[in-house]
N, C-alpha and C positions, 0 to 999 in steps of 0.2 A: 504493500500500500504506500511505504513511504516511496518506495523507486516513482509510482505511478504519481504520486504528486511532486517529485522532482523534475518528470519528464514534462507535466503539463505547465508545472510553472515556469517550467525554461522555456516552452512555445508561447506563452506571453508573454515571457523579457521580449523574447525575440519578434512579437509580434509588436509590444510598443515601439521598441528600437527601430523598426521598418519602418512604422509610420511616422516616426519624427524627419525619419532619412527623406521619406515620401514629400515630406513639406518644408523640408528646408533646402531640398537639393535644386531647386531653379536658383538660387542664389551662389551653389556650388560649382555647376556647373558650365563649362567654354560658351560662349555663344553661336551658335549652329547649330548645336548638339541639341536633338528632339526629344527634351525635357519632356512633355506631355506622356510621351509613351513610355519614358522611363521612369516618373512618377506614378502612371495610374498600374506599370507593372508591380512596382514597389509597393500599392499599393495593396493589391491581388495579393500578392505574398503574404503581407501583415495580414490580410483576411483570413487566409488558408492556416496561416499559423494558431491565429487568435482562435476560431469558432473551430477547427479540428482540436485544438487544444483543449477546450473547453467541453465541446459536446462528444468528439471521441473521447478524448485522455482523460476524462474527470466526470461527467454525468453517466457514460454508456458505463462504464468501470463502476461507479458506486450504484447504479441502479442494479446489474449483472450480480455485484457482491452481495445486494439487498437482500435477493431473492433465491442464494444459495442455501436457506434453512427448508426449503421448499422438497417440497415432493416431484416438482416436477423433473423431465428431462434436459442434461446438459443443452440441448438445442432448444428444447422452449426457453429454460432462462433467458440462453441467450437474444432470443428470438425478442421476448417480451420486456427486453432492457433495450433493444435496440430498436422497438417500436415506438416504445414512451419516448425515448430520445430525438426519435427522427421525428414523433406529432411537435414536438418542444420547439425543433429545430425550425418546422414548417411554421409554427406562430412567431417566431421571431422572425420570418419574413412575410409575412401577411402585412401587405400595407395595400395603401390607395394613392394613388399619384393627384396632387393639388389638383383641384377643382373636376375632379374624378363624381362628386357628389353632387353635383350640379342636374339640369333637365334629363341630361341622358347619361344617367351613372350606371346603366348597367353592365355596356360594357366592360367598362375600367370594372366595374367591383368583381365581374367573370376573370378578368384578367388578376385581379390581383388574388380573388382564390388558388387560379389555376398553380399562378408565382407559389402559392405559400407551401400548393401540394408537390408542384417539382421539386421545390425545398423539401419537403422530406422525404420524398421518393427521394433525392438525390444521397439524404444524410442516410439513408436505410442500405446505399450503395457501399457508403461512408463507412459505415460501422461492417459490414460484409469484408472488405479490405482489408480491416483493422484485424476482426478475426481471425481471419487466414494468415496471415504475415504475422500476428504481433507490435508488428513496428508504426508507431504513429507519422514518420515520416512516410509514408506509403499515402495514408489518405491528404496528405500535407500534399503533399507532391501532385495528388490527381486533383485535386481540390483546386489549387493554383493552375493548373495548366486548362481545364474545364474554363474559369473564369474568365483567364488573358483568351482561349478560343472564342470566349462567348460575346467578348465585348470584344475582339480585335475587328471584326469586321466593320461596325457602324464610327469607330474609331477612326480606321482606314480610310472607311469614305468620306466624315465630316471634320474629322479633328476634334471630334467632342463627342460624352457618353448622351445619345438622348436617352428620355427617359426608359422607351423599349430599346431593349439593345436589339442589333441585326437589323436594325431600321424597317421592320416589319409592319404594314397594316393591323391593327389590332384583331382582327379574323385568323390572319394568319399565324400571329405571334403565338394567338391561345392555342392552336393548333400545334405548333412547336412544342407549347410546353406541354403538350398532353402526352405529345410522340414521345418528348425527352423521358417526363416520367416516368411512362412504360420501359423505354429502354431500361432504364433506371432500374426497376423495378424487377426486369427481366436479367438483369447481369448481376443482382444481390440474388435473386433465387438462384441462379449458375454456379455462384460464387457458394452458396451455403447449400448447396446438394454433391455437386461434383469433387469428390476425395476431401468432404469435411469431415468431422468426426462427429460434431457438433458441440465439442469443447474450443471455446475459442483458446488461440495460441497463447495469449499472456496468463490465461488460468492455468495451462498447462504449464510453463515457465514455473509460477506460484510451487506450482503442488508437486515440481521435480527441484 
């Protein structure tokens, strides 16, 4: 337990540490140099660090531990620590974009559920990784690279994040995120059926 809260509070040093670099670094840097892309990268990082840190390394861990007095099996635990985590993970990104509330909110409020369910379809992907490997730098990693894919394209074309990334019509957007989830959704069952055991790896670690 103490390893586990050394390893998550190092990924929030290193998560503050990023984003201060993230906002002080146009000050730092040559002139030429496309500060934009290397700040909102830097910033993606401190993201991946901060909430894998958090929601793998510290919530999915202490929920998993909660419910080892249980009866149930090593894969439900883990199943039902990694569900609570990724609904947690989905309300922390449930929002509505400014004047989203307005005559014609429905769309935006379709859109910002869809946002909150890809979020935890994604974290449910999140903690699947985690499992398998052990190593919290695994969902770090995919975590951050998913995010620079996700916003590099609308990036690319205007030089700034809109509010939908991939500069998609809102029809289409929601339709993305439904597809992504499923992906999502589809590569955590892959992941927790194909040569798991269904003790995830750092309980094993523990108990050897």
């Amino acid at each position: 337990m103490r390893k586990l809260l050394h390893t998550s509070w190092f990924c929030e040093a290193c998560a503050l540490a990023t984003y201060f670099v993230a906002l002080v670094i146009p000050g730092l840097v040559p002139e030429g140099v496309p500060v934009g892309i290397l700040g909102y990268a830097l910033f993606f990082l401190a993201t991946a660090l901060f909430e894998e840190g958090v929601f793998c390394g510290i919530m999915l861990r202490l929920f998993d531990r909660a419910s080892l007095g249980g009866r149930s099996s090593d894969r439900a635990r883990f199943v039902r620590a990694a569900l609570v985590t990724a609904v947690l993970f989905g309300l922390a990104h449930l929002r509505f974009e400014p004047g989203s509330l307005g005559e014609d909110a429905m769309p935006a409020i379709g859109l910002g559920l869809a946002k909150a369910v890809q979020a935890a379809a994604f974290m449910v992907c999140m903690t699947a990784l985690y499992a398998r490997t052990g190593k919290l730098a695994v969902p770090v990693v995919a975590h951050f690279a998913f995010d620079l894919a996700y916003f590099a394209v609308p990036y690319g074309a205007t030089g700034t994040l809109p509010p939908y990334p991939l500069a998609l019509s809102l029809d289409a957007h929601l339709l993305f995120l439904i597809v992504t989830a499923s992906c999502f959704v589809g590569a955590a069952i892959a992941l927790l059926k194909v040569g798991f055991s269904g003790t995830p790896r750092w309980r094993q670690r523990e108990a050897g």
